[in-house]
SELOTI-701920 format. One line per 2 residues: number of its first residue (from 0); their letters; for each residue y, x, z of C-alpha. Coordinates in steps of 0.2 Angstrom, whole numbers, plus 2048, in hexadecimal, padded with zeros to 3 digits. Each point is the difference from the previous one (the first is absolute). Example, Ala and Ser with C-alpha at 12.3 -4.5 7.8 and 13.67 -1.06 7.14 Angstrom:
# SELOTI-701920
0 = AS = 7EA:83E:827 | 811:806:7FD .
END
This chain:
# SELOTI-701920
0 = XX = EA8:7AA:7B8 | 7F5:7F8:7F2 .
2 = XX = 803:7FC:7F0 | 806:7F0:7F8 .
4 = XX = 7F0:7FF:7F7 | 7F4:802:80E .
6 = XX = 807:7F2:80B | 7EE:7FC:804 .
8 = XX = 7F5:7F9:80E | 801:80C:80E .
10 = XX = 808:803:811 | 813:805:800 .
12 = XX = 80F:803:80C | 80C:7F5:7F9 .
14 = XX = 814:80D:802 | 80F:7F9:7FF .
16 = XX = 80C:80A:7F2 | 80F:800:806 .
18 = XX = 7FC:804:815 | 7EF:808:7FF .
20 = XX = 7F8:7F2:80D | 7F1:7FA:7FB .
22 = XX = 7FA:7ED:804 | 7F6:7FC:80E .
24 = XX = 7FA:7F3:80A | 80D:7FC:80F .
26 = XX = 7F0:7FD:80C | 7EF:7FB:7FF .
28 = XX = 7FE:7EE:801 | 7F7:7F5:7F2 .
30 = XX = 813:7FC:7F9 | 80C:80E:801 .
32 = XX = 810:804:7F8 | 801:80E:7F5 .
34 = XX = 80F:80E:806 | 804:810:7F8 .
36 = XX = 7FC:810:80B | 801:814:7FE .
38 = XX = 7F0:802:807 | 7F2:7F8:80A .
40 = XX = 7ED:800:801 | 7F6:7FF:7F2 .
42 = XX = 7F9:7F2:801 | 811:7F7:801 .
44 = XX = 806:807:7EF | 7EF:7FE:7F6 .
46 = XX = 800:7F2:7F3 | 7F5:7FD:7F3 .
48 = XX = 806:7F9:7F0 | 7F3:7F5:7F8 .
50 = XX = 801:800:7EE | 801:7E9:7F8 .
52 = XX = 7F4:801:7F1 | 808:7F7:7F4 .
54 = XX = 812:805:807 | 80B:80A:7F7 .
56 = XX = 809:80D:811 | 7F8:7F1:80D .
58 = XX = 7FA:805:80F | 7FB:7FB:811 .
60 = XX = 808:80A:80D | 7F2:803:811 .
62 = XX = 804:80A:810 | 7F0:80D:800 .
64 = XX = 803:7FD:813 | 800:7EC:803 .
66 = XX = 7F7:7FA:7EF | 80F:7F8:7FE .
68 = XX = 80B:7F9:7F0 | 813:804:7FF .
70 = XX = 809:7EF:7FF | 80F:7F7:7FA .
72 = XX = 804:7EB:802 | 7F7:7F7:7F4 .
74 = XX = 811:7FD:7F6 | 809:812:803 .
76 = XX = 813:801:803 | 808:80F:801 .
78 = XX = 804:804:813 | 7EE:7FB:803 .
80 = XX = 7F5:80B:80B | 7F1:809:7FA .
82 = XX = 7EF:7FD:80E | 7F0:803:7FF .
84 = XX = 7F4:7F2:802 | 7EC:7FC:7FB .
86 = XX = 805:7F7:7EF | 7FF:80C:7F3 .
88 = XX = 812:801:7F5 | 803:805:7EE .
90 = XX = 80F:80C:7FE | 807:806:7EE .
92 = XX = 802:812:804 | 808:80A:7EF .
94 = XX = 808:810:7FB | 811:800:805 .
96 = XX = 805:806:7EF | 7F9:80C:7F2 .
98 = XX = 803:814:803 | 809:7FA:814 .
100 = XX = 7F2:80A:807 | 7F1:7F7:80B .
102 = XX = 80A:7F2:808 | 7F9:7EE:800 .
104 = XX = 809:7F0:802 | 7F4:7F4:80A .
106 = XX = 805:7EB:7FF | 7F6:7F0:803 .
108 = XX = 7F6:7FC:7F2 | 80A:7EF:801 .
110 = XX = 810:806:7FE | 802:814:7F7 .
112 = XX = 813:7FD:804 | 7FC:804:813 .
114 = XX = 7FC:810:805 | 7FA:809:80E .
116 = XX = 810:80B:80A | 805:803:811 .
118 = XX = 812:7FA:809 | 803:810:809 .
120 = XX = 7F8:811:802 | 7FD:801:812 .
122 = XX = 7ED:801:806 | 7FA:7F0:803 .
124 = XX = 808:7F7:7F4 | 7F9:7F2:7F9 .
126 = XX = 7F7:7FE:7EB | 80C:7F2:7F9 .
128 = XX = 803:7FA:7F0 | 80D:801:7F4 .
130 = XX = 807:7F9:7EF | 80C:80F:7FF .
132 = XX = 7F8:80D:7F4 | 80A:80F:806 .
134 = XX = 7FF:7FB:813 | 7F4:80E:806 .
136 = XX = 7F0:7F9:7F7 | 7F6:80F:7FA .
138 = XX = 7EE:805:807 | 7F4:80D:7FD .
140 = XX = 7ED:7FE:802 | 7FA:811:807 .
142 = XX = 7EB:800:7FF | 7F8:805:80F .
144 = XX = 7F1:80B:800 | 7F0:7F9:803 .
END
């Protein structure tokens, strides 16, 4: 767990709130689709958030693992699927509100009204978005150690 105001540059496992799975890559390949897991291998958990200069709480999303970006349409909808893919992607991640703890929101820079959930709480299940704020959308960013 970090704090809000440390949401830096670094290497993190990215933990769902509400089912403790964390995100992962669903296999290996260039383009993957991002699913929700309990566990898994390291590698397949890492991601590093890389801090947009400029950007008020914009990042890119990279797999430490593949070296590559988590992805949306170009013009998100909600029920669109979250991939990974060699095009880097901005994402607005935020507080999910002041004094709610840890918890982050994350949407398309394109469209804040989106944000990252899951449909169901089984493994495997894939990263989808949303436009419904109270539909299992909060994260935490826990920092892995060098």
């Amino acid at each position: 767990m970090i704090d809000q105001a440390t949401l830096q540059t670094a290497t993190y496992n990215i933990r769902h709130i509400a089912t403790g799975q964390y995100v992962a890559l669903k296999d290996t390949k260039r383009t993957s689709t991002l699913i929700v897991l309990q566990d898994s291998h390291f590698e397949h958990l890492a991601w590093v958030l890389d801090k947009l200069a400029g950007l008020e709480d914009t990042y890119h999303v990279r797999s430490f693992l593949q070296n590559t970006f988590a992805r949306t349409e170009e013009s998100p909808t909600a029920g669109a699927e979250i991939v990974s893919g060699t095009e880097s992607y901005p994402w607005f991640i935020r507080p999910a509100a002041s004094g709610f703890g840890d918890f982050y929101l994350i949407s398309p820079y394109s469209d804040p009204s989106l944000y990252w959930t899951i449909v169901k709480t089984r493994d495997g299940t894939n990263a989808t978005l949303t436009n419904n704020p109270k539909h299992h959308v909060y994260w935490q960013f826990v920092k892995m150690s060098a």
